[in-house]
N, C-alpha and C positions, 0 to 999 in steps of 0.2 A: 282953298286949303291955306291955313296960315303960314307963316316963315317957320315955325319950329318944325310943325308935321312936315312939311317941303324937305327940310334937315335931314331929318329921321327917315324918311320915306327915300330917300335917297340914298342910304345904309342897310335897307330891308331885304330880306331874301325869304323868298316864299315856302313855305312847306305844306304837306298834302294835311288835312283834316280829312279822319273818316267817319262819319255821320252812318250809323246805321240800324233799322226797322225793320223788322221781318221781311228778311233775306232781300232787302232794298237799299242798294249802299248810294252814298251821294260823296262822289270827291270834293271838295273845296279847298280853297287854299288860304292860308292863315299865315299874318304878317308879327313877327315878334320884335322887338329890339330892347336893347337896354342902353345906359347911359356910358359905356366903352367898346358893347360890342353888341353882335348879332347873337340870337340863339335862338334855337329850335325846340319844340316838343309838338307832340300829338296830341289831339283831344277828343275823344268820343263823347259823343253823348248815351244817358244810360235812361232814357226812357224808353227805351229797349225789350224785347221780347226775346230777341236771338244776339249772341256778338260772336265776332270770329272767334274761332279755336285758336289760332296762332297769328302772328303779325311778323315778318321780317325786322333785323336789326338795325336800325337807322345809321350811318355812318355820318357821324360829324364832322364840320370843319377841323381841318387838325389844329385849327389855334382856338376853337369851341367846349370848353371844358364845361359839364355840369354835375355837380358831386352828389349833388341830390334832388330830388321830388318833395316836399314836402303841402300839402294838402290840408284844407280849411273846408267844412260848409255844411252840408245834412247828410242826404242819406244815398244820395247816388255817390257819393267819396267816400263812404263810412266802412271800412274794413272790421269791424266790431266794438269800435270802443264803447258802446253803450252795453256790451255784454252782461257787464257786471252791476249795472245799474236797475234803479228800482225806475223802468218806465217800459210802458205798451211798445216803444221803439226799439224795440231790438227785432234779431233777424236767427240768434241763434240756435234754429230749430227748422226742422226738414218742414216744406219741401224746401227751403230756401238751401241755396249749398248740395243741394243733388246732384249738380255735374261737376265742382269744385273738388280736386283732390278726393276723389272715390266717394263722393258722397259725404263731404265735413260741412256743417253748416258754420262757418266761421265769423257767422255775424255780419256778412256781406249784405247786404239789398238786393242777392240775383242769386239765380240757380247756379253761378258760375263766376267766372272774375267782373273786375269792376273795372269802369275807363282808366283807375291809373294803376292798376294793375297790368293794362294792356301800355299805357305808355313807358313804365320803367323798364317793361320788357324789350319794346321800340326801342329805346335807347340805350336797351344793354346795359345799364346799371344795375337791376337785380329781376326776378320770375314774379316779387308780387312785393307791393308797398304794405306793409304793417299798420295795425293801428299802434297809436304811439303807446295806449292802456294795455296793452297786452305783457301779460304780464312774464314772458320769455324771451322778449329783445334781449340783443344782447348789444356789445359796443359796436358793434360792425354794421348792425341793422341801422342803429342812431344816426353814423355815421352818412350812409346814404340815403337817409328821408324816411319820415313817417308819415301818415295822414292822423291829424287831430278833429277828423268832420265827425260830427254827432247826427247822425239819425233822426229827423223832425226839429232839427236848429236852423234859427233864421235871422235874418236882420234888425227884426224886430224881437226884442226882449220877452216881448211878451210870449212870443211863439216855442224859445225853447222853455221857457216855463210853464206853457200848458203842458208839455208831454213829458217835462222831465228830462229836457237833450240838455246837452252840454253850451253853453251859448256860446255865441262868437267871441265875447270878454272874457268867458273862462277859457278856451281855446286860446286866445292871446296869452294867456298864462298858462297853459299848458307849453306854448310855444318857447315862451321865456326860460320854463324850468330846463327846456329840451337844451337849450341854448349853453343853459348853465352845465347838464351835462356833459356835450359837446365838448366845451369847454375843459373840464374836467377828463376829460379821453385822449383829447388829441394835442390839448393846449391854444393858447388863446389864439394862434396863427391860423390854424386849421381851423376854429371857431368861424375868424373872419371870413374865411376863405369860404365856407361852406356859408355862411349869412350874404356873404354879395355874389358869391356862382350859382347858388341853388336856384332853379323853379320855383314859383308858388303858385298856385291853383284856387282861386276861390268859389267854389258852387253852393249857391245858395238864391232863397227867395221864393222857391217853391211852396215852400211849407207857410211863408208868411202869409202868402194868399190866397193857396187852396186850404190849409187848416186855421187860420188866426182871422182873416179878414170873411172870405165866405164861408168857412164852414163853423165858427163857434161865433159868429156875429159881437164878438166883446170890441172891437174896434168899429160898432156902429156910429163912432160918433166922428169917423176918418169918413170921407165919400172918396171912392177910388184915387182920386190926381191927389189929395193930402195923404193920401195912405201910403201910393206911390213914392210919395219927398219923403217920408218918412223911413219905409226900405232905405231909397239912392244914400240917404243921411247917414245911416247905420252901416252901409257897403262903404261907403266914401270914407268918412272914420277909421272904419276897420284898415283900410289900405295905405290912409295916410301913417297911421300906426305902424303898419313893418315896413313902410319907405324911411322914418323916422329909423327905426330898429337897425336897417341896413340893407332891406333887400331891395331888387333893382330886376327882377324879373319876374315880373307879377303877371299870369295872365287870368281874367274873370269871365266866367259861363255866365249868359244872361239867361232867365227861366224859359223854359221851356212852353210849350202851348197849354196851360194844365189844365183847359176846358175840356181838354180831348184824354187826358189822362182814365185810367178805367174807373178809376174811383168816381170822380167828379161826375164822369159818364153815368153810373150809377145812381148818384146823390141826386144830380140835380140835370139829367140830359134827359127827364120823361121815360115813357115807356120803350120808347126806338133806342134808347141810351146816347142821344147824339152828342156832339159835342157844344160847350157851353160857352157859348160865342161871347159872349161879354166877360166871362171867366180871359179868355184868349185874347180879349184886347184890353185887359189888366195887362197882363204879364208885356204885353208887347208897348205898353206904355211905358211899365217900367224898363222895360229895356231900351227904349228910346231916352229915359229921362237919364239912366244910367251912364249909356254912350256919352252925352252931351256933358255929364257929369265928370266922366275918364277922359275929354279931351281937355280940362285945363288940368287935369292929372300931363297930360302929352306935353303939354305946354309952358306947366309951371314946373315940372317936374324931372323933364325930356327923356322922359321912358314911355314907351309905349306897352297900352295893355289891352289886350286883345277882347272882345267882345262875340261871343256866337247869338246871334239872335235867335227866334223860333220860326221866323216865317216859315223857312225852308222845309225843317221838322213838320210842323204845321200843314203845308201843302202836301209832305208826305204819309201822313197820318189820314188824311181826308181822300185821298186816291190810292190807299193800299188797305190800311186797315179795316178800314169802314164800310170798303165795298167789298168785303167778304159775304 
């Protein structure tokens, strides 16, 4: 471990991560810091089939303030903002939203809430994070954090442009405008104050690999380990950008197993639909090249930013779902 991690690791305080699959939970513990203090959040993952109804309020350290949630990436963080949009990625239509508020299909990616829906409610800051595009916020919503995640957006360029998502450069400018209003609300005190307390969330990557790289084959001239630099490039950028901006609590979801995802099972698992094991040591590539990528983030940076891998996911999916 180097002399900075040492540092920082020394300042950490653990908290629960709930990881959870058809009625299959897995505790884990997840390390946060920033560059003055400790801080806490929850993070679900939402390749999901079932998620808790309700979650207890998290009680913070009392010298632990965070004013808001704010959220970046595709479609497991997408609260609707692609509603209004001309692309196949939207969600706002039944059955999606069947168990959300009596049956609203709100543009969510689930029957129901989404992981940071379940986190602002852990931490008692509000019942459900907004998309920033909704066009009923009010000043109070802005105030405590929006999600700007689009629906089939990725690291690579190219990916929110096949589907028409929002990309992670326009979401940086989404962010910026958010800033300005912020701004404009509270005044520039509270601007700062919510740019260096808030959370940030980045989920993405998914989509670069199961739709951009193996499913429309336009990046055939990448072989998986260049396609891979290519994402870490696009993530690393993105993050240097709002450590630049101001923020200082940054935590990043590495992709998920998406060999094992139903789609891909479909597309490309044969007739057993199994899961698509070279799909699954893509994604676990990138997430190894990414780690190795966020630790001169730790280092040059001295914030630390969290990583969930898939294994875990992965060994879950292979022993619950699939031996049904």
């Amino acid at each position: 471990m180097s002399h900075s991690l040492r540092t920082l690791s020394s300042s950490l305080v653990l908290f629960p991560f709930i990881c959870l699959t058809d009625n299959y939970t897995v505790n884990k513990m997840v390390s946060f810091a920033s560059t003055t203090s400790i801080f806490l959040t929850v993070f679900s993952i939402c390749t999901l089939v079932q998620l808790i109804e309700s979650i207890p309020v998290i009680k913070l350290p009392p010298n632990i303030k965070i004013p808001a949630i704010l959220v970046f990436g595709d479609s497991i963080v997408d609260p609707g903002n692609n509603n209004n949009m001309l692309t196949l990625a939207k969600s706002n239509y039944l059955p999606y939203g069947r168990d959300f508020e009596g049956g609203n299909p709100s543009g969510r990616f689930s029957n129901g809430k989404i992981p940071t829906d379940l986190i602002v409610e852990a931490l008692g800051i509000k019942e459900l994070l907004p998309a920033y595009n909704d066009p009923s916020l009010g000043p109070n919503d802005l105030l405590a954090g929006v999600s700007f995640a689009s629906g089939a957006a990725g690291y690579d360029p190219l990916t929110s442009k096949l589907a028409t998502a929002i990309s992670m450069d326009k979401q940086m400018d989404m962010f910026k405008a958010y800033l300005a209003k912020v701004t404009a609300i509270g005044g520039e005190e509270k601007a700062k104050s919510i740019l260096s307390g808030s959370v940030y969330l980045i989920v993405a990557g998914s989509d670069d690999l199961a739709n951009t790289y193996f499913g429309s084959k336009l990046r055939n001239n990448y072989d998986i380990p260049a396609y891979t630099d290519l994402m870490v490039q696009g993530a690393s950028s993105f993050i240097q950008e709002l450590y630049d901006l101001g923020a200082r609590r940054i935590g990043v979801l590495g992709t998920p197993p998406i060999g094992c995802l139903p789609s891909q099972r479909t597309l490309a698992g044969g007739k057993a639909r199994n899961c698509v094991e070279n799909y699954n040591e893509a994604a676990q590539l990138f997430n190894s090249k990414l780690t190795s990528a966020l630790d001169k983030y730790m280092g040059e940076l001295y914030m630390l930013i969290s990583i969930i891998l898939s294994n875990t996911l992965s060994n879950i999916l292979k022993n619950t779902v699939l031996k049904r």
